[in-house]
C-alpha positions, 0 to 999 in steps of 0.5 A: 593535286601536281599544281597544290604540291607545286604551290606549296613547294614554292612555300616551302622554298620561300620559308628555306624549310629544307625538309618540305622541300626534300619531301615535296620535290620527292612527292612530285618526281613520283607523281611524274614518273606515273605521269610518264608511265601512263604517258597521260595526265594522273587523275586526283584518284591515281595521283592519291593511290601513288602517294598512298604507296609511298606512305606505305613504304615509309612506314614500313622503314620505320618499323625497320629502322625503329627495330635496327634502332636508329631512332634517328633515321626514323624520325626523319621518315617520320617528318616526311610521312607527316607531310605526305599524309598532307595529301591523303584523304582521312 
């Protein structure tokens, strides 16, 4: 999982898509603080239960700034909530 989003991070900045860059260099910081928390290496399952926390997070800013009405804040956690459900399993 670390070595895909790795790969398309280097996509990402080849293409200067600064957005998939924010949210994948976000992604892999998460991942490797679990790393260093186990102080081992995160199974495909680990690493897709803290990406599925992370989804439930965004979502939850969402809902919050949707009810605070700043659509455009939502929007923006909405673009990297897209690109994280990338990584989880249907």
């Amino acid at each position: 999982m670390l070595n895909l989003i790795k790969v398309h991070l280097k996509d990402a900045m080849i293409t200067k898509n600064k957005k998939r860059i924010s949210s994948l260099r976000n992604i892999l910081s998460k991942l490797k603080m679990e790393e260093i928390k186990k102080k081992d290496s995160l199974t495909e399952a680990e690493s897709i239960k803290v990406i599925q926390s992370m989804s439930k997070q965004l979502k939850d800013s969402i809902k919050q700034f949707k009810d605070g009405g700043r659509e455009d804040l939502a929007s923006n956690e909405t673009e990297e909530l897209n690109i994280l459900n990338e990584y989880l399993p249907e």
